[in-house]
One Martini backbone bead per residue (centre of mass of N, CA, C, O) as a GRO file, in nm:
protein
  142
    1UNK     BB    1   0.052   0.066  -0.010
    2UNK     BB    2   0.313   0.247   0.001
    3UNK     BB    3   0.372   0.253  -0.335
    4UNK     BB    4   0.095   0.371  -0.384
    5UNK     BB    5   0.142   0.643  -0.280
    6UNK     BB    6   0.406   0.714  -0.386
    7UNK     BB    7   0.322   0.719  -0.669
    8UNK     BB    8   0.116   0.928  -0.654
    9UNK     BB    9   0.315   1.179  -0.575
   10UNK     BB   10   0.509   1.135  -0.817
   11UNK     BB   11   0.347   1.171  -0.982
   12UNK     BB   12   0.235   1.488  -0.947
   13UNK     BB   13   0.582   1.577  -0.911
   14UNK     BB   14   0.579   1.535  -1.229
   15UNK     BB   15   0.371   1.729  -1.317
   16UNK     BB   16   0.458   1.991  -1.189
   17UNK     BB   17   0.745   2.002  -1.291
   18UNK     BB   18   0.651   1.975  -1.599
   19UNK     BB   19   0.492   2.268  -1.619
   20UNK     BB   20   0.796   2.430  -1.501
   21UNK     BB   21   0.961   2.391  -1.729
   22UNK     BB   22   0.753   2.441  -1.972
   23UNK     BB   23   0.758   2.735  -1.883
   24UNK     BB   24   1.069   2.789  -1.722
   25UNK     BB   25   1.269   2.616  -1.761
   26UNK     BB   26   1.488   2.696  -1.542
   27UNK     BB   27   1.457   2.510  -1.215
   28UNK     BB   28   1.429   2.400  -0.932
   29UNK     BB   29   1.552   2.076  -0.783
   30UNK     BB   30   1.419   1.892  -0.583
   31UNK     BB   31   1.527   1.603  -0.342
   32UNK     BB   32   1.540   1.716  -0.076
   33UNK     BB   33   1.497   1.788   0.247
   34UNK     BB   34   1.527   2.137   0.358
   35UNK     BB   35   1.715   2.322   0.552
   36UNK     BB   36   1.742   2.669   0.620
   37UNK     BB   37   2.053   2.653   0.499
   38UNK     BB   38   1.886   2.546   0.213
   39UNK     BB   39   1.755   2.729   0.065
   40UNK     BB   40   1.925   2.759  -0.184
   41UNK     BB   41   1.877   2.707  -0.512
   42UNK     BB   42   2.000   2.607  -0.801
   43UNK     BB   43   1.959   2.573  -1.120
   44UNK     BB   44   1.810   2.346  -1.345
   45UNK     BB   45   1.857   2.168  -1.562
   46UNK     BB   46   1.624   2.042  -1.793
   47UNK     BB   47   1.739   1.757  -1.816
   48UNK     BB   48   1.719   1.689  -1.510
   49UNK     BB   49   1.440   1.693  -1.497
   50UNK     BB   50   1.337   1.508  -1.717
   51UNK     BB   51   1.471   1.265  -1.538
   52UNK     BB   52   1.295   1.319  -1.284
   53UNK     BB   53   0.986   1.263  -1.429
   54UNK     BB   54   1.079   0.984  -1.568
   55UNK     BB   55   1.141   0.830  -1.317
   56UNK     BB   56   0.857   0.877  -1.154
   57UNK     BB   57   0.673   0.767  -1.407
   58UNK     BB   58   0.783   0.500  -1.378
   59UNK     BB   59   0.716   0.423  -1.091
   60UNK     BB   60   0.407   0.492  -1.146
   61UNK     BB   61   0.372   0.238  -1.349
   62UNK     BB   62   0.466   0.011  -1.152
   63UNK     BB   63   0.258   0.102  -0.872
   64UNK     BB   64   0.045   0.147  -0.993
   65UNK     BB   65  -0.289   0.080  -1.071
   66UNK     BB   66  -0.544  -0.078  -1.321
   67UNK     BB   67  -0.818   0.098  -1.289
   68UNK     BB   68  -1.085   0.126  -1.392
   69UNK     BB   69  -1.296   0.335  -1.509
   70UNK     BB   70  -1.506   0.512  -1.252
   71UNK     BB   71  -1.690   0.483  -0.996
   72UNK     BB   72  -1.565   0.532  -0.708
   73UNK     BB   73  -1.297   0.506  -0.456
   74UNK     BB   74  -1.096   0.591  -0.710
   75UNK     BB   75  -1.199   0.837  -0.805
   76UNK     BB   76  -0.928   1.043  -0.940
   77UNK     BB   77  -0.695   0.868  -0.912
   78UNK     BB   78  -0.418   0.742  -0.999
   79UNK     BB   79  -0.280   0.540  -1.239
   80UNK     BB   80  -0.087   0.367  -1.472
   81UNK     BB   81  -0.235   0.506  -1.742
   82UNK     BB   82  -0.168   0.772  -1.659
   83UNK     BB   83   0.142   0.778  -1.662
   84UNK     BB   84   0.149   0.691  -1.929
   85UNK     BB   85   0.016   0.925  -2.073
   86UNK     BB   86   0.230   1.133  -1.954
   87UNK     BB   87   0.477   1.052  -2.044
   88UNK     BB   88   0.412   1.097  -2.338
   89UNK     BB   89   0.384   1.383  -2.310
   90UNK     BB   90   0.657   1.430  -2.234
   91UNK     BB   91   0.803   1.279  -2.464
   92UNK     BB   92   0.653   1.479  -2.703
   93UNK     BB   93   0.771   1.752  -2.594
   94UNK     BB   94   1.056   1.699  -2.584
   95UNK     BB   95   1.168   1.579  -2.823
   96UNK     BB   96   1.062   1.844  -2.990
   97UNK     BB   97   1.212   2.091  -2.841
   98UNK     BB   98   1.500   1.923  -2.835
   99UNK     BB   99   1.564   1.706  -3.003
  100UNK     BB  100   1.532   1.455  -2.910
  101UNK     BB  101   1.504   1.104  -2.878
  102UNK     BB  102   1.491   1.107  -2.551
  103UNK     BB  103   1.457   1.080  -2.196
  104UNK     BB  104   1.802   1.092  -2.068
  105UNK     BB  105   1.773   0.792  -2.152
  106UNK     BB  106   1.503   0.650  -2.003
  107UNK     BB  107   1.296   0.709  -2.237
  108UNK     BB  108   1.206   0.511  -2.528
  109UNK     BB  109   0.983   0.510  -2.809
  110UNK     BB  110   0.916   0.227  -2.728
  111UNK     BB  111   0.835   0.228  -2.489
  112UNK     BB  112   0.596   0.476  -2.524
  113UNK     BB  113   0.442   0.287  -2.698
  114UNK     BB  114   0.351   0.035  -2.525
  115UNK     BB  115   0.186   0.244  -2.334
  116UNK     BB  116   0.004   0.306  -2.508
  117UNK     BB  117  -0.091   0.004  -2.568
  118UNK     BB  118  -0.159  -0.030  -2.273
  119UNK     BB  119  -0.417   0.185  -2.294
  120UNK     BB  120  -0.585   0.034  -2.557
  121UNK     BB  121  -0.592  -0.221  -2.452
  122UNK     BB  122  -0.653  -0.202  -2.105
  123UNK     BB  123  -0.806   0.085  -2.032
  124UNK     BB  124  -1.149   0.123  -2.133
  125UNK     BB  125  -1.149   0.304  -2.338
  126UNK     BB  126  -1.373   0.508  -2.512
  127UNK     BB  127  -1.561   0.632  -2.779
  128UNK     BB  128  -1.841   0.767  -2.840
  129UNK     BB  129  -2.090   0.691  -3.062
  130UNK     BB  130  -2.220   1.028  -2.991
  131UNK     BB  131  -2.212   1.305  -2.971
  132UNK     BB  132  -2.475   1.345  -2.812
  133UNK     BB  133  -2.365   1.204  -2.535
  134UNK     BB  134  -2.157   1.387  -2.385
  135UNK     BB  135  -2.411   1.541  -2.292
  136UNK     BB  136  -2.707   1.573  -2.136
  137UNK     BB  137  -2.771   1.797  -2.302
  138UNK     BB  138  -2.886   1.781  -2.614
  139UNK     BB  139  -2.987   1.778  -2.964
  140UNK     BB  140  -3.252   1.688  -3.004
  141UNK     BB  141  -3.466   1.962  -3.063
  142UNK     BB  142  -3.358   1.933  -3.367
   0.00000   0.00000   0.00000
């Protein structure tokens, strides 16, 4: 059980990292709990963040459930899909961006289309047949 939160944490981490470094470049990199001595921390090269996001979404796609979605006890928690999810769209914006082959030596093409493919594969997930079925309230009424 403490793998499954540790999971989610991880991705969390790697989400808002993410986020910080695809807006502003070079941002710290925090690792470890700073005592108030260690207040300043210099900025980490892109590289260094990628691949410690990418560490951290591999480990959470090792250790989250394979849950299907929909309401329930666990609607809204990361998934292991959720991650594989994550990881391609990493993987996508780095690799374009930055003209890299893979994410820091940690994820390469094939890794990343694998876990595509069990997303395709076994999440559960499908397209509505219907586009007015998308929302409550849909286009009956033309």
């Amino acid at each position: 059980m403490a793998a499954k939160y540790t999971g989610e944490a991880r991705f969390l981490r790697a989400y808002f990292y993410f986020n910080l470094v695809k807006i502003f470049g070079h941002i710290p990199l925090v690792t470890k709990i700073l005592s108030p001595d260690e207040a300043y921390i210099p900025q980490a090269e892109p590289e260094d963040i990628y691949r410690y996001i990418a560490e951290d979404l591999v480990y959470a796609i090792e250790n989250l459930p394979a849950t299907p979605p929909g309401p329930g006890p666990n609607a809204g928690r990361a998934t292991k899909w959720a991650a594989e999810a994550m990881l391609a769209r990493v993987w996508l914006f780095y690799t374009g961006y930055y003209k890299k082959s893979d994410i820091a030596g940690i994820v390469t093409k094939s890794q990343v289309t694998n876990y595509l493919d069990d997303i395709i594969t076994n999440g559960g997930f499908a397209l509505l047949p219907e586009f007015s079925g998308l929302w409550a309230v849909s286009y009956t009424h033309l």
